[in-house]
N, C-alpha and C positions, 0 to 999 in steps of 0.2 A: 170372121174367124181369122186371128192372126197365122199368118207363117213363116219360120225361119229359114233363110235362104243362103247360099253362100254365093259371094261374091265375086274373090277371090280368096288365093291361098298360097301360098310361098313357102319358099324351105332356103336355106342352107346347102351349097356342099357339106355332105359330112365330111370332119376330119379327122386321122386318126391321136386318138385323145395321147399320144405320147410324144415323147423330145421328136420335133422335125416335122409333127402336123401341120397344117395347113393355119388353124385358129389357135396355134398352143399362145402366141404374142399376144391374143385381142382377149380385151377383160369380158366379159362376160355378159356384161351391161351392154358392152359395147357392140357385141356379135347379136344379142335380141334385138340390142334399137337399129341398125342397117336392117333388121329383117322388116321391123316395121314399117321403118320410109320405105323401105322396099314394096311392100303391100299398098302404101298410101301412094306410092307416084304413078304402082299401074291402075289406080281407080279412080288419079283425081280428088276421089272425096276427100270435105275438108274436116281436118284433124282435130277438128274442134265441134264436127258434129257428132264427135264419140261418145256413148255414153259411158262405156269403161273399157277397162282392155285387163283379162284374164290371163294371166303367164301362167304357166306349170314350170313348176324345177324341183326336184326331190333333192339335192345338198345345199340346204338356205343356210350356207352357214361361210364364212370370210369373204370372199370376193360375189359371193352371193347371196348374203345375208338382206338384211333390212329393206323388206320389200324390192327386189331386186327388179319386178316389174315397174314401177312407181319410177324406178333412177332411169330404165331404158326409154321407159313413154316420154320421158323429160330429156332424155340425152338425143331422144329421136328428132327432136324440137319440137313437140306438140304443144300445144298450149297449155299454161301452167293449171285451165281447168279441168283437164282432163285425167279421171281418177282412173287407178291400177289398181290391183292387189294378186297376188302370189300364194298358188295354191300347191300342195300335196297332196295325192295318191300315190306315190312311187314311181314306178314306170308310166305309169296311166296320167301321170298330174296334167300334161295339155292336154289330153282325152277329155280327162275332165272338164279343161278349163271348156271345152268344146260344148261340152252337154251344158254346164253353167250358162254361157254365153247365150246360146240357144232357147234353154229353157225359159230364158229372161226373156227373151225378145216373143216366143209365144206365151206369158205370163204378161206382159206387156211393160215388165219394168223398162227393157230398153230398147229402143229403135235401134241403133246403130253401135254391135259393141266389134271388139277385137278378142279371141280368142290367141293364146302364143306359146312357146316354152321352150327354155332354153334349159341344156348344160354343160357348163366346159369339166371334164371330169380330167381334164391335165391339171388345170388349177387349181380343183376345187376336187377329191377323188372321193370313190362310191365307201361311204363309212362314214366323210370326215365331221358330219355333224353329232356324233356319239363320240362322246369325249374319254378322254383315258378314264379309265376307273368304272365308270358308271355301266350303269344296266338296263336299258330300258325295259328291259323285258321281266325284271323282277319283281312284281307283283304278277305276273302271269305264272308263277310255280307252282301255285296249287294246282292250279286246269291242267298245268302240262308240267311233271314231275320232272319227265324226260330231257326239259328245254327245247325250244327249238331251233332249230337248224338252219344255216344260209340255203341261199338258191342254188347253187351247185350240186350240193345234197340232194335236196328237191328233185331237180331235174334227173339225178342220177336216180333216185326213191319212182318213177313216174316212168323212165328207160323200165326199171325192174318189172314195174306191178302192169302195165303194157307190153312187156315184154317186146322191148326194142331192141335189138340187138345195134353192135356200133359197125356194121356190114348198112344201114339203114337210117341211121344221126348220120353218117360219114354222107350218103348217097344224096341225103335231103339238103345234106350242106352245101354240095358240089352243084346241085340244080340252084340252090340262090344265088351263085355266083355267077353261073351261068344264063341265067335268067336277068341278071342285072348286068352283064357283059352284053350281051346282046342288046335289054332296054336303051343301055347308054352309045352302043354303036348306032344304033335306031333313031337317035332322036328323041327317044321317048319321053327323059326327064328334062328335056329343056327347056321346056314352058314354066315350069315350076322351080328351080334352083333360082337365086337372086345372081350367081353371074353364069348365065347359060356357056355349057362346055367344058365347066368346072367339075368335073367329078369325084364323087367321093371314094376316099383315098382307103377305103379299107375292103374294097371288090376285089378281088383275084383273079385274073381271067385267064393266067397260067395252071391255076391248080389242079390238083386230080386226084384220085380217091387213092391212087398209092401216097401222095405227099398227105392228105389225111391221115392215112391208117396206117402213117409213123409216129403222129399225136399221142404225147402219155398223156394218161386221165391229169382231169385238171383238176381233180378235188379230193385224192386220194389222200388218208391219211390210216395207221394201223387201229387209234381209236375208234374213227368211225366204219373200218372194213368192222371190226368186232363188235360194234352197233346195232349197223345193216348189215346180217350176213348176205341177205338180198341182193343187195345190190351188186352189180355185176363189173365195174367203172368204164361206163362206156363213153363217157362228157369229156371230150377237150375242149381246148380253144379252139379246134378247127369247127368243130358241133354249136359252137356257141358263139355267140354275139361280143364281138371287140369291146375296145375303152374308145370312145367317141366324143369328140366335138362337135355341135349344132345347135341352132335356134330355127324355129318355124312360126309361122303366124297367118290366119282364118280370118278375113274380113263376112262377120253376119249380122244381117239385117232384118227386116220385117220384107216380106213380098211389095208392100203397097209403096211401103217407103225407097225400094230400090227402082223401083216405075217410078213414084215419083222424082228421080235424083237421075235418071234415064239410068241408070246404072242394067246391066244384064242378073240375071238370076241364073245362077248355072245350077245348081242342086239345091235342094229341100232336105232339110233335115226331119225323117219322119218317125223317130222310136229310139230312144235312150235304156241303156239298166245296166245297174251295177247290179254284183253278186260277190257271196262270202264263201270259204267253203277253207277246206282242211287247210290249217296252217303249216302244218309239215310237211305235206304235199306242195305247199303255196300258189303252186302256179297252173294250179288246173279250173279255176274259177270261171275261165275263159270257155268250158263247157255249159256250167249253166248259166252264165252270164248270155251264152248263144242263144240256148232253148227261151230264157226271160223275154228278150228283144224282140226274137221272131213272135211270140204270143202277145207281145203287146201292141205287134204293127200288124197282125191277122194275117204275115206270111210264111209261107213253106220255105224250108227248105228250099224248094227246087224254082222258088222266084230269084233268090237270090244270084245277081250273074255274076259277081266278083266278090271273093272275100280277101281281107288283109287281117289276118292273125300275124301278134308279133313274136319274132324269131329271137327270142330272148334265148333260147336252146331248142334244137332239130326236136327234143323227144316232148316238147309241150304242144305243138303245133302239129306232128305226128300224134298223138294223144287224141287232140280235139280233135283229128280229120278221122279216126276209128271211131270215137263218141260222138259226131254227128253225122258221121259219113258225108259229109262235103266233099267236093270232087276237090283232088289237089289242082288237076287242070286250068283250075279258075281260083287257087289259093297263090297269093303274092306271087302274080302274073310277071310280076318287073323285078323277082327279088324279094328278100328282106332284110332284117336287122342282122344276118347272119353274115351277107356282103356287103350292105347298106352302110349297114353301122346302128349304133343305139345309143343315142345323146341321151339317156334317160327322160329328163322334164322335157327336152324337145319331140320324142318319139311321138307320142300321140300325135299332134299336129304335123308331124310330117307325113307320120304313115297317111292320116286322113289327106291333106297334100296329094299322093301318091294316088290315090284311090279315086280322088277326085278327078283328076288328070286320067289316069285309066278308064272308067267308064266313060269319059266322054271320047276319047280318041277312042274305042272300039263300042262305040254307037251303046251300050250296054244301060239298063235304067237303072237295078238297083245294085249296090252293094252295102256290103257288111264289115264294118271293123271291130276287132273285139284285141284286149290287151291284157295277160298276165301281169299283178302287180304283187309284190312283198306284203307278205301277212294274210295270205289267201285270198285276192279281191283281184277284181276283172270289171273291165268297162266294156260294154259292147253298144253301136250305135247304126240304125241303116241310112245308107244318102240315097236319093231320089236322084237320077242325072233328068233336068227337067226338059234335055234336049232329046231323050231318045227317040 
């Protein structure tokens, strides 16, 4: 019986994706492939025993077009035999590339791949692959008369029908900052950033719930109040997840093959599932994408010692933690995308990064990541920490 293991896993500072960031100068190519050699100089292994490497990036379009992972694996220096390809679920796309990567290595297509994903959304911003005019979504008019609606909406649609109040998005935002103020005074993320001490530049460890709950809604408009009378506008920018730069990158392997290459096995990857659900809603998939996972790895709830749900907005992660009842306690322990930041195609593999690094500095076996994506779809995956 094969199994997938991780090896390592690296991240990025995140930086903030507008004029004066940290990676607003570095092409994008350029920022996935440092992550890479970055992954391959703490393991050693040689770059040519890969059998592919999986990017995720959700805006494949100008400085990140034409296979974007294919130019980094090349610009990394890796040998000209080693193949790429570049994938999309939205936010979830290196989640993905994670579960891909994985699922090969226990299907046995590959010993030794690279999961990654990068986005610089200064370069390249969240839209720019939908061109003037067009629609993508126009053959979906019959199913949905209505059309449907960005995430903002969403997340404010989800505030409503949970009944969040913004006393609440405001409080949960102010703990990830806090949370990740403290991780980074800690120590905690410097095993995993590629220049340790480097922090991501979108944490706020002055803020406070009066500087929040001077926040106007971020997605107010007179059409849609008279849409959603529902809706209440309780979403800013302080509730919600920045414009970010980052790349991350997951070296996994097979168990036998990391014994043999003396390599360490830090974590097991033991249970994958996507899930669909209301597209107008969009971002609550990350509920039954949860229940999917735990019934297909035979665990409860209450095995789980860490979760990392992604903080794309305070009222989706508050959502899930009423619909599964997960303790906040042990939800994104260090932070998340609220202070962190959200590279979009790099999220997945950093949060996983994060996770990975957390259970093993607090002795913990399993945890759980699960990610809200556009179009109503959610990845959820458990890691084994194999030291606990």
């Amino acid at each position: 019986m094969r199994n997938a293991v991780v090896v390592e896993a690296v991240r990025t500072p995140i930086g903030k994706g507008k004029q004066g960031g940290m990676h607003n100068g570095e092409h994008p190519v350029a920022l996935l492939a440092g992550t890479l050699r970055a992954l391959i100089e703490r393991t050693g292994v040689d770059p040519a025993l890969v059998d592919d490497v999986i990017g995720g990036c959700v805006s494949q379009v100008g400085d990140q077009s034409l296979n974007l992972t294919r130019s980094a694996v090349l610009a990394a220096g890796f040998p000209e035999s080693v193949p790429a390809t570049t994938v999309d679920r939205q936010c979830g796309s290196s989640q993905q590339a994670v579960h891909f990567a994985a699922q090969g290595v226990l299907s046995g297509a590959y010993d030794i791949v690279i999961a990654c994903g990068v986005e610089s959304m200064s370069r390249v911003p969240m839209g720019s692959s939908v061109l003037p005019g067009s629609n993508p979504f126009a053959p979906l008019a019959e199913r949905y008369p209505q059309g449907l609606i960005g995430q903002g909406i969403s997340a404010e649609l989800i505030a409503a029908r949970w009944k969040l109040d913004r006393s609440e998005l405001d409080a949960f935002a102010l703990e990830s900052h806090q949370r990740a103020t403290a991780a980074w005074a800690a120590g905690e993320f410097d095993r995993e950033v590629t220049v340790p001490g480097v922090r991501d530049e979108t944490v706020r460890p002055g803020t406070s719930l009066e500087a929040l709950a001077g926040l106007r809604p971020a997605y107010y408009t007179p059409e849609y109040e008279e849409r959603f009378p529902e809706i209440g506008w309780q979403v800013t920018a302080g509730n919600s997840s920045p414009i970010n730069d980052g790349a991350s990158a997951v070296l996994i392997m097979d168990e036998e093959v990391a014994a043999r290459l003396g390599l360490r096995a830090r974590a097991r990857l033991t249970g994958f599932a996507v899930a669909g659900d209301d597209p107008q809603l969009m971002l609550t998939a990350v509920i039954p994408a949860t229940a999917k996972v735990l019934e297909r790895t035979g665990l409860a709830l209450s095995d789980i010692d860490l979760f990392e749900v992604n903080e794309a907005f305070a009222s989706v992660v508050l959502a899930w933690q009423r619909e599964t009842g997960a303790d906040p306690a042990k939800t994104n322990v260090r932070g998340g995308a609220i202070a962190l930041g959200h590279p979009l195609g790099g999220s997945g593999a950093r949060i996983f990064t994060t996770l990975l690094h957390a259970l093993e500095d607090r002795g913990a076996r399993y945890g759980l990541q699960t990610m809200c994506e556009a179009g109503g779809l959610a990845n959820a995956l458990v890691l084994e920490n194999l030291r606990a």
